[in-house]
C-alpha positions as CSV (number, residue, x, y, z in Angstrom):
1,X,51.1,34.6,-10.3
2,X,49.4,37.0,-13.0
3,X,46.5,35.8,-14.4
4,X,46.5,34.9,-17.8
5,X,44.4,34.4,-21.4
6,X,44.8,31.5,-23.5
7,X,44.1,32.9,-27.0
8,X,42.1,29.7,-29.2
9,X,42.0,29.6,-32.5
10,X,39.9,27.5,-35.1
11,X,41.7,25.9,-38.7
12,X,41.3,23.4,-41.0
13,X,42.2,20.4,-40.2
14,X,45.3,21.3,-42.9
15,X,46.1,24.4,-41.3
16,X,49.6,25.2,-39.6
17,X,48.2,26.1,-35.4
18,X,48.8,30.0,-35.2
19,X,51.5,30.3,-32.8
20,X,52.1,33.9,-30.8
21,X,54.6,36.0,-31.2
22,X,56.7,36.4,-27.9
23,X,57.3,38.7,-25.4
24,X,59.9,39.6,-25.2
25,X,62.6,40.6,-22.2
26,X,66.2,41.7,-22.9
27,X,68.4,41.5,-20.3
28,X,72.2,41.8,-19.7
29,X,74.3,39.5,-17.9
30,X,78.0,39.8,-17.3
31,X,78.5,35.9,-17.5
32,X,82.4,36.0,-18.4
33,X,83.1,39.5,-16.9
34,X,83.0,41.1,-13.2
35,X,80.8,38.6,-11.1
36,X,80.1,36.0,-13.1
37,X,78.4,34.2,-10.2
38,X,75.7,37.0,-9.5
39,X,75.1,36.9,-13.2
40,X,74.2,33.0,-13.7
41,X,72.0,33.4,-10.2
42,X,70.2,36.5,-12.5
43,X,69.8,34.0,-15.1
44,X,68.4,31.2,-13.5
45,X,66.1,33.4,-11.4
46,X,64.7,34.8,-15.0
47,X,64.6,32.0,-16.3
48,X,62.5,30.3,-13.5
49,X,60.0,32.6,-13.5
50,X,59.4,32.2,-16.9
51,X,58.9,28.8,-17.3
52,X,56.1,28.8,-14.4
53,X,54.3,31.5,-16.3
54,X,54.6,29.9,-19.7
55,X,53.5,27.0,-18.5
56,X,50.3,28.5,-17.3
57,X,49.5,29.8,-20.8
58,X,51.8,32.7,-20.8
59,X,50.2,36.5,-20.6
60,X,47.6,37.2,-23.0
61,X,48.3,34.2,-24.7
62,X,51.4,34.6,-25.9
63,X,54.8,33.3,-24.3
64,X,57.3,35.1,-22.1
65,X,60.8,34.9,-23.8
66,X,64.4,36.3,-22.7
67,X,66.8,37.6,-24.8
68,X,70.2,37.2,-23.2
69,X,73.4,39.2,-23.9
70,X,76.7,39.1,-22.3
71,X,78.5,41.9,-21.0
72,X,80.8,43.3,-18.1
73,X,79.2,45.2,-15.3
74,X,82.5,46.7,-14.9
75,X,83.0,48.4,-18.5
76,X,80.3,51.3,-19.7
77,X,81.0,50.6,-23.3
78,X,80.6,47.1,-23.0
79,X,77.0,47.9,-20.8
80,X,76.4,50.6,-23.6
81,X,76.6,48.0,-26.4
82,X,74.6,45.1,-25.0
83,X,71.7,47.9,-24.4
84,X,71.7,48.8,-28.0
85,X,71.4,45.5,-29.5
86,X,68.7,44.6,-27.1
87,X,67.2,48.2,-28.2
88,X,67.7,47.5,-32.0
89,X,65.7,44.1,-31.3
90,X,62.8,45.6,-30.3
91,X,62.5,43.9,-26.9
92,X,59.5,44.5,-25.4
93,X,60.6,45.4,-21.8
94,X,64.6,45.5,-20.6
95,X,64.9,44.1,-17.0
96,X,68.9,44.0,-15.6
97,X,70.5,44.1,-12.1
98,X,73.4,46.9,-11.9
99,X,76.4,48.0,-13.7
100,X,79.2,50.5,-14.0
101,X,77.3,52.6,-17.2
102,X,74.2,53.0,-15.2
103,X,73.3,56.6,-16.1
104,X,73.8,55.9,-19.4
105,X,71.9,52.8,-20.0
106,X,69.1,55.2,-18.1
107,X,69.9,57.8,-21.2
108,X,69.7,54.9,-23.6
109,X,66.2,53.2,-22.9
110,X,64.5,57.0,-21.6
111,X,64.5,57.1,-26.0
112,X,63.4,53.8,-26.4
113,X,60.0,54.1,-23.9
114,X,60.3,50.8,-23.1
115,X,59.9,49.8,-19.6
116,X,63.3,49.5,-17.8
117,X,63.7,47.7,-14.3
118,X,66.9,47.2,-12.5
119,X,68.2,46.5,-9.1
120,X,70.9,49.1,-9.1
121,X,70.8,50.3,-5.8
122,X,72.4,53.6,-6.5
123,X,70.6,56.2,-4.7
124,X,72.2,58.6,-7.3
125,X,69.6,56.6,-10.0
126,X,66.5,57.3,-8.4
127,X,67.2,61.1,-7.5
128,X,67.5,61.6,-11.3
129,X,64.1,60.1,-12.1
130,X,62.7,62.1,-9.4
131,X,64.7,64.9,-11.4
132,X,63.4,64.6,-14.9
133,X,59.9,62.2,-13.9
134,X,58.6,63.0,-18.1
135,X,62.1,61.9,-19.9
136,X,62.8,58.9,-17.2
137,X,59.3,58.0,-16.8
138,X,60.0,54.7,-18.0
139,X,62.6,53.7,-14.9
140,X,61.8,51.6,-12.3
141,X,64.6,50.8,-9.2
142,X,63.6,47.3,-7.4
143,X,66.0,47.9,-4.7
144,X,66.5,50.7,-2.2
145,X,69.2,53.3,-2.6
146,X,72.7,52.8,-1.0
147,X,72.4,55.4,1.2
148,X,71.1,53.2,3.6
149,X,74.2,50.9,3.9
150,X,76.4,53.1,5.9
151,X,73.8,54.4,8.5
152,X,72.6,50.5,8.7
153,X,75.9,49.4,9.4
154,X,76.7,52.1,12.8
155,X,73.0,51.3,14.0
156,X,74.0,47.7,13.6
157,X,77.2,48.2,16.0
158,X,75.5,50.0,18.4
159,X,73.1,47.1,18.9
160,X,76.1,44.5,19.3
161,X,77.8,47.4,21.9
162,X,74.1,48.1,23.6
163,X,73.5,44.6,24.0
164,X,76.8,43.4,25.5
165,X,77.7,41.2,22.6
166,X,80.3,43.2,21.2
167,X,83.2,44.5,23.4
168,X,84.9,47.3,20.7
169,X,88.8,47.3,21.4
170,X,89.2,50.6,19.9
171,X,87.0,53.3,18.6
172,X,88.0,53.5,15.1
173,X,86.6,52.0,12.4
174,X,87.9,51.9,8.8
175,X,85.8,51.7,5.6
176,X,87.4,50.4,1.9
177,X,85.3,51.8,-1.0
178,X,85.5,51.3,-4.5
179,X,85.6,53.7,-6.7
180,X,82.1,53.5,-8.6
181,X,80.5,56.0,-10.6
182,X,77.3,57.4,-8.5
183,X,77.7,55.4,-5.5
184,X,77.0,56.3,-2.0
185,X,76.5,54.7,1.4
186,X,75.6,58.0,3.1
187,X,79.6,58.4,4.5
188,X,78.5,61.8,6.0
189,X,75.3,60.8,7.9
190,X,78.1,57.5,8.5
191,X,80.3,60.4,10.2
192,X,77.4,62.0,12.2
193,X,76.4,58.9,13.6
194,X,79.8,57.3,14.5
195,X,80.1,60.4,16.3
196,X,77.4,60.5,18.4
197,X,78.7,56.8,19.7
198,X,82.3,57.8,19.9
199,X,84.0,56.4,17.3
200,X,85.6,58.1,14.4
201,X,85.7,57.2,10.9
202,X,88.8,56.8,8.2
203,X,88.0,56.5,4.6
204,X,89.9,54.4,2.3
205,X,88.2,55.4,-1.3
206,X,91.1,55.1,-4.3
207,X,90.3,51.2,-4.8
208,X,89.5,50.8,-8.5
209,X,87.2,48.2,-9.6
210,X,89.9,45.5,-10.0
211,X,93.8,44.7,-10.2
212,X,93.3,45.9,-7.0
213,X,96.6,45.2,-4.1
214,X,94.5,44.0,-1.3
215,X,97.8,43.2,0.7
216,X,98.1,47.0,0.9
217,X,95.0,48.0,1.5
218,X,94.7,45.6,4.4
219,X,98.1,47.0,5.7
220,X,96.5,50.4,5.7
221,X,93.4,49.3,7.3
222,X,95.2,47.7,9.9
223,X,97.5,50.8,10.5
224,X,94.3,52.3,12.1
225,X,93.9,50.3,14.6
226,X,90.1,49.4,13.9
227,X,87.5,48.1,15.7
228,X,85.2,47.8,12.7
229,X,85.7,47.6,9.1
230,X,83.4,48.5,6.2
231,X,83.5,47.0,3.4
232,X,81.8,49.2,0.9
233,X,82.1,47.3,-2.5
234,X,79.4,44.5,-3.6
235,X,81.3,42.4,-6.0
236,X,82.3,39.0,-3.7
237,X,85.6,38.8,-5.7
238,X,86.4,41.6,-3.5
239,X,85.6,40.6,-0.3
240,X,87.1,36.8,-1.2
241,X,90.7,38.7,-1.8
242,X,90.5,41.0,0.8
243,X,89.4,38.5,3.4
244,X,92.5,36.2,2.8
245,X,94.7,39.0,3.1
246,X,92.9,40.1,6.2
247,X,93.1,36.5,7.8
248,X,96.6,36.5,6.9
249,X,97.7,39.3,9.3
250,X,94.6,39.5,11.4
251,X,94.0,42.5,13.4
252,X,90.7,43.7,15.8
253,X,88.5,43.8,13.8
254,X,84.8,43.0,12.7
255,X,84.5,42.5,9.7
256,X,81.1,44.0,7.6
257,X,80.7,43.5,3.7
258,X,78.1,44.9,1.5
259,X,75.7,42.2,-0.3
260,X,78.8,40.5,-1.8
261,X,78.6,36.9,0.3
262,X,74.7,36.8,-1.0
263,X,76.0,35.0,-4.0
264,X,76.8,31.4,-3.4
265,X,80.3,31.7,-5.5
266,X,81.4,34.0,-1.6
267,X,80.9,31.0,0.5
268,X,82.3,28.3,-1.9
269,X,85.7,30.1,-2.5
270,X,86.3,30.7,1.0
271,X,84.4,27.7,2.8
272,X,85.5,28.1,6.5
273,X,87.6,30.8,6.3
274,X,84.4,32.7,5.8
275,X,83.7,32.6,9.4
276,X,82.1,35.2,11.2
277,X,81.9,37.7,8.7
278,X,79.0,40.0,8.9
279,X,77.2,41.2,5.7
280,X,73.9,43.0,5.1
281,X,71.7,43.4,1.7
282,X,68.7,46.3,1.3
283,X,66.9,43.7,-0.3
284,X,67.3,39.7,0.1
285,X,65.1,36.7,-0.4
286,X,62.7,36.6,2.7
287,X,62.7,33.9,5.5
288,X,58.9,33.2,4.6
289,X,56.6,30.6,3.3
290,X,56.6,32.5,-0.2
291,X,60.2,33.1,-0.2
292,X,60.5,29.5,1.1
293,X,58.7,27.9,-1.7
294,X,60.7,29.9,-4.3
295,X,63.8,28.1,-3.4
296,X,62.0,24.8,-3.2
297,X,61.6,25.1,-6.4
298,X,64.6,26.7,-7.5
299,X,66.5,23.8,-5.7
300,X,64.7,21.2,-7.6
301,X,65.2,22.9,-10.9
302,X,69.2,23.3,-11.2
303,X,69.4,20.7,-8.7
304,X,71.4,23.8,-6.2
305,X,70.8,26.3,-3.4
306,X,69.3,29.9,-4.6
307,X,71.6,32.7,-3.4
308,X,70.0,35.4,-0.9
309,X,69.6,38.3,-3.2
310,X,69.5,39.2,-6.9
311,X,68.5,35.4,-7.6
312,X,64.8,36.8,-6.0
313,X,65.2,40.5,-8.1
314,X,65.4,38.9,-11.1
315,X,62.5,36.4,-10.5
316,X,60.7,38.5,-9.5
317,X,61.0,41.4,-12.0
318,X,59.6,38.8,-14.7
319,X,56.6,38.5,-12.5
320,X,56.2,42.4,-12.4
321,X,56.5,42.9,-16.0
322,X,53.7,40.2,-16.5
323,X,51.2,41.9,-14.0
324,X,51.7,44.9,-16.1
325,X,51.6,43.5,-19.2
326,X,48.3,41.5,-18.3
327,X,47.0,44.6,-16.6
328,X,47.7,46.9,-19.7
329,X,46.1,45.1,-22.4
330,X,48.8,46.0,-24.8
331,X,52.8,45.1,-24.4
332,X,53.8,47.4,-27.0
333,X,51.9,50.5,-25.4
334,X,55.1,51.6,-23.2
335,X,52.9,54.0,-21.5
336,X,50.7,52.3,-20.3
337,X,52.8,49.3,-19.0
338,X,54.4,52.1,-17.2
339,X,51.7,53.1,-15.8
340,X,51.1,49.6,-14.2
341,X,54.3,49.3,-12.9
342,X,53.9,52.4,-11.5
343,X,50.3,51.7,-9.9
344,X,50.3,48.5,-9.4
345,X,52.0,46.6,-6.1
346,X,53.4,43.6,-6.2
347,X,54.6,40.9,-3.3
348,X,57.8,38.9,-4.2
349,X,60.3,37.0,-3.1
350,X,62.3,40.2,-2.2
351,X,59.8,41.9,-0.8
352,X,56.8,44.2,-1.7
353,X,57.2,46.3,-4.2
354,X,55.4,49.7,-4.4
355,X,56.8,52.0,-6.9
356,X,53.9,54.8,-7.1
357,X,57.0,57.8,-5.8
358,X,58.5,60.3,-7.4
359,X,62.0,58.0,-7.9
360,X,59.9,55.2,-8.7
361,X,61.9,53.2,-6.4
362,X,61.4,50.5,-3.9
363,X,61.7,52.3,-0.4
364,X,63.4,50.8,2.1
365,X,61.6,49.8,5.5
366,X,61.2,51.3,8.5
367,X,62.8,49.5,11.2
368,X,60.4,50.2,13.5
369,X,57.4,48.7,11.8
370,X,56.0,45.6,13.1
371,X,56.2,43.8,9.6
372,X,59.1,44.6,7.6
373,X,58.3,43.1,5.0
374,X,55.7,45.5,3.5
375,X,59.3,46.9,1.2
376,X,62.6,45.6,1.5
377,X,63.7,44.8,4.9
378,X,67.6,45.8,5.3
379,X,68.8,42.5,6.4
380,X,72.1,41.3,8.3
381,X,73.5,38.2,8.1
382,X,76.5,36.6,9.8
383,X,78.3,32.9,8.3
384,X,78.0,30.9,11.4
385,X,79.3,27.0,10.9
386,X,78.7,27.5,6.8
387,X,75.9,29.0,6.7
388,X,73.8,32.5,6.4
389,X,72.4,33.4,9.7
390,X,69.9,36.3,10.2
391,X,71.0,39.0,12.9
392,X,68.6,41.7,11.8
393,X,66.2,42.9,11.7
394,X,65.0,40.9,15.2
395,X,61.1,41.1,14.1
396,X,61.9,38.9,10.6
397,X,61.6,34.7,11.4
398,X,64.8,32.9,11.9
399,X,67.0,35.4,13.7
400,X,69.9,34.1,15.7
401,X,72.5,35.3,18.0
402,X,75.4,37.2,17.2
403,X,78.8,35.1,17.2
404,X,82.5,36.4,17.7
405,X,84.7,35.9,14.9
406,X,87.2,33.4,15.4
407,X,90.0,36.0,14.6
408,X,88.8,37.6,17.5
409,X,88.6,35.0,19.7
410,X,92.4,34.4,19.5
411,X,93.6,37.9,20.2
């Protein structure tokens, strides 16, 4: 929690009180468009965070505020637009999650100067700060790049193989990818290591982001013969399509999905048919007191469960923008709020958030450190009996054992 100033101010006894102007945080939210569920989780994160600071006075007296507009992630023009108005507001900070017109809401706000955090975690984002560090000075990335999915994922099934939990019946694995501007889950380093443990990889890549024919694309998948499948896309209507397809002509296969089932809307479309299905995030709400607390409270606000990912990035990028703010003196002074960001770490929900590198970019962990938690830990989960069970990393609280799906079990 930022420390804060209360600003006082004497009047006649006539006199209207002097109330602050705001600050001010425009952020986009597809709430009707391409995961609608991730959005409202966005919104209610933000929105948590800023009623606990406002109602500790605020930063530097003056009340935190969000300006809301609607959008789809899935459409650059309609990303494009809801940037614009938020720039011809004047916001004082923009703070969003992802979307399809990435690079070009990074064009967009590198003119404006204003501070810009997201949780796109597009490695592709990061490299082009690193590239132009004076123009994108002002672009901060609270999630680490997608390059680690893929490697994550082979490391992951060679710890189920090592371990003798995991029995693979072939050694092929498949993975579906959308087709998204920038994205990458490091498919050639994917390659190398699949190698090195004998398996080889086929690539299923011409999915577009929706009207997609998952009864297809699970035919092809299956035509493989895979032990494994990837499923490298993060929206959860995705995965809830393509998993009752799967379950509809199941073959031998594991089943791993990319951050989708983090949003609560994944495990109430599918309730049990959700079983077993492995997913992983490079950056999730922690198992820890903090993290703990957060969705106490979260739960006894909207009267719900917080989901296991972007619910946390959004709280906790109000809470980042405030320890700059405070720490800077002077919102409006882009620069210097920059600079904060830039030199100042922060522990959140997520994770701890150092962003003093050339990307300015949360790094991910390293899975050999005693405490993960000093970033992002890559986390895997499986759905066990309804719920989110922690796999991975084994050094994080709460981890459990590994379960074979049920699909499995019958063949």
């Amino acid at each position: 929690m930022p420390s804060v100033e209360t600003k006082h101010t004497s009047s006649a006894r006539w006199s209207s009180p002097v109330v602050p102007d705001p600050l001010i945080i425009g952020t986009v939210l597809s709430l009707k468009g391409l995961s609608a569920g991730d959005a409202r989780e966005m919104m209610m994160g933000a929105r948590l965070a800023v009623r606990e600071i406002n109602a500790l006075g605020g930063v530097l007296g003056r009340p935190l505020e969000l300006r809301e507009v609607e959008c789809d992630v899935g459409r650059t023009e309609s990303i494009v637009s809801a940037v614009n108005s938020l720039i011809d507001a004047e916001v004082d900070a923009v703070a969003s999650s992802y979307s399809a017109g990435e690079f070009e809401v990074q064009d967009l706000v590198a003119k404006y100067g204003a501070p810009y955090i997201h949780s796109s975690a597009l490695e592709a984002s990061s490299v082009r700060v690193r590239n132009e560090p004076d123009r994108l000075s002002n672009i901060f990335q609270l999630s680490p790049g997608d390059t680690n999915y893929g490697p994550r994922f082979i490391d992951f099934l060679g710890q189920l193989e090592e371990s003798g939990q995991w029995k693979p019946r072939s050694r092929r694995i498949v993975v579906i990818k959308h087709q998204w501007g920038g994205m990458d889950i490091g498919i050639q380093r994917v390659e190398q290591m699949a190698a090195r443990r004998g398996f080889s990889i086929d690539v299923i890549d011409h999915l577009p982001l929706v009207n997609v024919d998952w009864q297809d694309v699970v035919r092809d998948a299956n035509s493989y013969d895979p032990c494994a499948i990837l499923l490298a896309f993060y929206f959860p209507e995705g995965g809830v399509s393509f998993l009752r397809q799967y379950l509809a002509n199941p073959g031998n296969a594991l089943i791993y999905k990319l951050y989708g089932p983090s949003v609560p809307a994944y495990l109430e479309e599918l309730g049990g048919a959700a079983e077993g299905i492995l997913w992983s995030t490079t950056t999730g709400v922690l198992p820890d007191p903090r993290a703990q607390s957060f969705a106490n409270r979260f739960r006894q606000f909207y009267h719900r469960s917080a989901g296991l990912s972007q619910v946390g990035l959004a709280y906790d990028r109000v809470y980042l923008l405030a320890q700059a703010w405070q720490k800077a003196g002077r919102p409006r002074n882009f620069k210097a709020v920059n600079a904060a960001l830039r030199t100042r770490p922060y522990r959140g929900v997520n994770g701890m958030y150092f962003l003093d590198n050339a990307g300015q970019c949360v790094s991910p962990s390293d899975p050999n450190s005693g405490d993960p938690t000093v970033s992002h830990p890559h986390m895997v989960f499986q759905i066990q009996s309804g719920e989110h069970k922690l796999l991975s990393p084994s050094s994080m609280l709460g981890v459990t054992t590994f379960r074979l799906p049920p699909w499995l079990q019958r063949t």
